[in-house]
KEKE-3310 file (N, C-alpha, C; in steps of 0.2 Angstrom, whole numbers, plus 5000, padded with zeros to 4 digits):
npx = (5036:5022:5006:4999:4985:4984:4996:4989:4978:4984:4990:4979:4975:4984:4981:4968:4972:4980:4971:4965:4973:4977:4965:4964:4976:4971:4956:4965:4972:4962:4964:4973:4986:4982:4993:5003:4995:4993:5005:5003:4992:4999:5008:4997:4991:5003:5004:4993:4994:5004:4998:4989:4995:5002:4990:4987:4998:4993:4982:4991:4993:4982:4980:4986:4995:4998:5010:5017:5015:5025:5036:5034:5035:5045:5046:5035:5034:5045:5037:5028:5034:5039:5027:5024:5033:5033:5019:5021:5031:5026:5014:5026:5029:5019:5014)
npy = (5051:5048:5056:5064:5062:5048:5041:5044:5036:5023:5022:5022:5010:5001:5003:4996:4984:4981:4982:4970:4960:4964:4961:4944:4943:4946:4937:4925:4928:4923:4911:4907:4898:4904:4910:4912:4924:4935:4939:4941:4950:4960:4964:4967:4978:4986:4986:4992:5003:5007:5008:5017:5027:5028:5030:5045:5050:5050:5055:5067:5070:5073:5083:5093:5103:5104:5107:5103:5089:5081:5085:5081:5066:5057:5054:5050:5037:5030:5028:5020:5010:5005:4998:4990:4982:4977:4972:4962:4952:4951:4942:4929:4928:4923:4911)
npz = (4897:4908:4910:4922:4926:4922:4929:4941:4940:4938:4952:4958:4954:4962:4975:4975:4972:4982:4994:4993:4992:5007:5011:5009:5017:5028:5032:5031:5044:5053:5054:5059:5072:5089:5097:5084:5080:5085:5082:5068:5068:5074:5062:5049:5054:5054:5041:5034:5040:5031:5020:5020:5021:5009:5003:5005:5000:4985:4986:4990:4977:4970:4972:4969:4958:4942:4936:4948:4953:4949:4956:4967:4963:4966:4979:4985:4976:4983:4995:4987:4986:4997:5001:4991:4993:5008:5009:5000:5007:5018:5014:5011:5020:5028:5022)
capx = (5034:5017:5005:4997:4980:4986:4997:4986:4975:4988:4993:4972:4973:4986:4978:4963:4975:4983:4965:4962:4980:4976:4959:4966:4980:4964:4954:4972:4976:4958:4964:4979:4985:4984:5002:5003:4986:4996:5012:5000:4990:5004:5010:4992:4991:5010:5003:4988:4996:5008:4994:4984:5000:5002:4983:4990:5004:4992:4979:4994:4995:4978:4978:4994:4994:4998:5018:5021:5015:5032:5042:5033:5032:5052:5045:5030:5037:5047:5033:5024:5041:5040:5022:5022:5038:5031:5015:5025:5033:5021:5012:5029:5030:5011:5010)
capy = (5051:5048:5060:5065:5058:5041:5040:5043:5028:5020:5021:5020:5002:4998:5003:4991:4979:4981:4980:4966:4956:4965:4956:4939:4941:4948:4931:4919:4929:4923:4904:4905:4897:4909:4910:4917:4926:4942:4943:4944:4956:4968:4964:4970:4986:4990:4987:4994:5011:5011:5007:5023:5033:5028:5035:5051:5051:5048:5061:5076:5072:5072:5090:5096:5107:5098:5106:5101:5083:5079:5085:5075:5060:5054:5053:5045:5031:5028:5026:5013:5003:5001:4997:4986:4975:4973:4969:4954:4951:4948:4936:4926:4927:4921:4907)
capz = (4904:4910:4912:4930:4926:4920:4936:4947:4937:4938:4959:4963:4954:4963:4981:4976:4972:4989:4998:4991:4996:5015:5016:5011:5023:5036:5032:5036:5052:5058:5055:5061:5079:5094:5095:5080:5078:5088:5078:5063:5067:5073:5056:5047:5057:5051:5033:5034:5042:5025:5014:5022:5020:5002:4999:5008:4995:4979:4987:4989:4969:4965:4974:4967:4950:4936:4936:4957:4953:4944:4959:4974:4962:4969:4985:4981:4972:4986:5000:4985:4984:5002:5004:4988:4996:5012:5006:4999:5013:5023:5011:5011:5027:5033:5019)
cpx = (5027:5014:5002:4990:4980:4990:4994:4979:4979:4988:4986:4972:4975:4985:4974:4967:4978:4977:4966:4967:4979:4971:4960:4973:4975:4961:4959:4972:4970:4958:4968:4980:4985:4991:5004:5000:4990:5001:5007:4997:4994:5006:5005:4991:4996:5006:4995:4990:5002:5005:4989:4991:4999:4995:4985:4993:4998:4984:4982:4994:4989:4976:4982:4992:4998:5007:5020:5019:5022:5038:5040:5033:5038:5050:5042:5030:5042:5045:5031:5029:5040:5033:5021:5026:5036:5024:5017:5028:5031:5017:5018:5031:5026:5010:5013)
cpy = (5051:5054:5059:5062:5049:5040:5039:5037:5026:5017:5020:5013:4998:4998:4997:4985:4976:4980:4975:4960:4957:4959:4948:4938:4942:4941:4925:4921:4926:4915:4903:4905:4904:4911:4914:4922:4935:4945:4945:4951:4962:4969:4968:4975:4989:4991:4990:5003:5012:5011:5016:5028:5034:5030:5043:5053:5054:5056:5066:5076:5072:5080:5095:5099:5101:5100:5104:5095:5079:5080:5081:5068:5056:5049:5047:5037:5028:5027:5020:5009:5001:4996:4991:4978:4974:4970:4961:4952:4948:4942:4929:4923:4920:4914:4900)
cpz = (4904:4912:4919:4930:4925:4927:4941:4946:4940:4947:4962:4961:4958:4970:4980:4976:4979:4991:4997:4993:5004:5016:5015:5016:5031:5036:5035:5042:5057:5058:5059:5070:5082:5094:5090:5077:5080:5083:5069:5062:5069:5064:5050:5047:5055:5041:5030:5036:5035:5020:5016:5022:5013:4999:5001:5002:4988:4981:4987:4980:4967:4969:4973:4959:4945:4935:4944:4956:4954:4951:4965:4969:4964:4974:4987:4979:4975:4992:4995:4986:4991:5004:5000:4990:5004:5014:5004:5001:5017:5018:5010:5017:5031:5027:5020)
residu = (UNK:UNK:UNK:UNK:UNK:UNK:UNK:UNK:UNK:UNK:UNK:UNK:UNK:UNK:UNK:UNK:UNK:UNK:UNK:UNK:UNK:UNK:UNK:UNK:UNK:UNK:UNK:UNK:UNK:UNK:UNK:UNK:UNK:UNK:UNK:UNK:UNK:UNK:UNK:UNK:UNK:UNK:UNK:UNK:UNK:UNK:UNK:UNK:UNK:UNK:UNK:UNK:UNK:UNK:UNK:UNK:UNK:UNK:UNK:UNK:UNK:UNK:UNK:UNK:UNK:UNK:UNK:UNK:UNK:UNK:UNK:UNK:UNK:UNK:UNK:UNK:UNK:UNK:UNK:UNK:UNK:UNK:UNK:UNK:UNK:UNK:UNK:UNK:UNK:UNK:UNK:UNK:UNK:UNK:UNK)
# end
């Protein structure tokens, strides 16, 4: 099992990595017709509000003792699942 330090490596790469997929879906939604310029951005604001959860999540663990780490990480790792598949979702969606 991973330690808490490597994890939380680990789950900050993968925030940047999420930024980084936000602002090329932020750049599309400034091409994209009127028409669907709306349903984008409600779609950005949803993924942007589970991307600032998932730092929530990754901040209780970088504040937690090194044994309560291990019991929020369930949780945890089932906010990333959601934020990682609708992340990709939405790139599947908008391309």
């Amino acid at each position: 099992m991973e330690d808490r330090r490597t994890y939380i490596d680990k789950m900050a790469a993968k925030l940047k990595e999420w930024d980084a997929e936000l602002q090329k879906l932020e750049a599309k939604a400034d091409t994209v017709k009127a028409d669907m310029k709306a349903e984008y951005r409600e779609q950005l604001a949803n993924l942007h509000s589970k991307k600032d959860e998932a730092q929530q999540k990754l901040n209780q663990i970088k504040e937690t003792s090194e044994g309560a780490w291990k019991e929020l990480k369930d949780g945890i790792e089932n906010s990333w699942k959601i934020m990682g598949d609708s992340i990709k979702n939405a790139i599947e969606k908008f391309q």
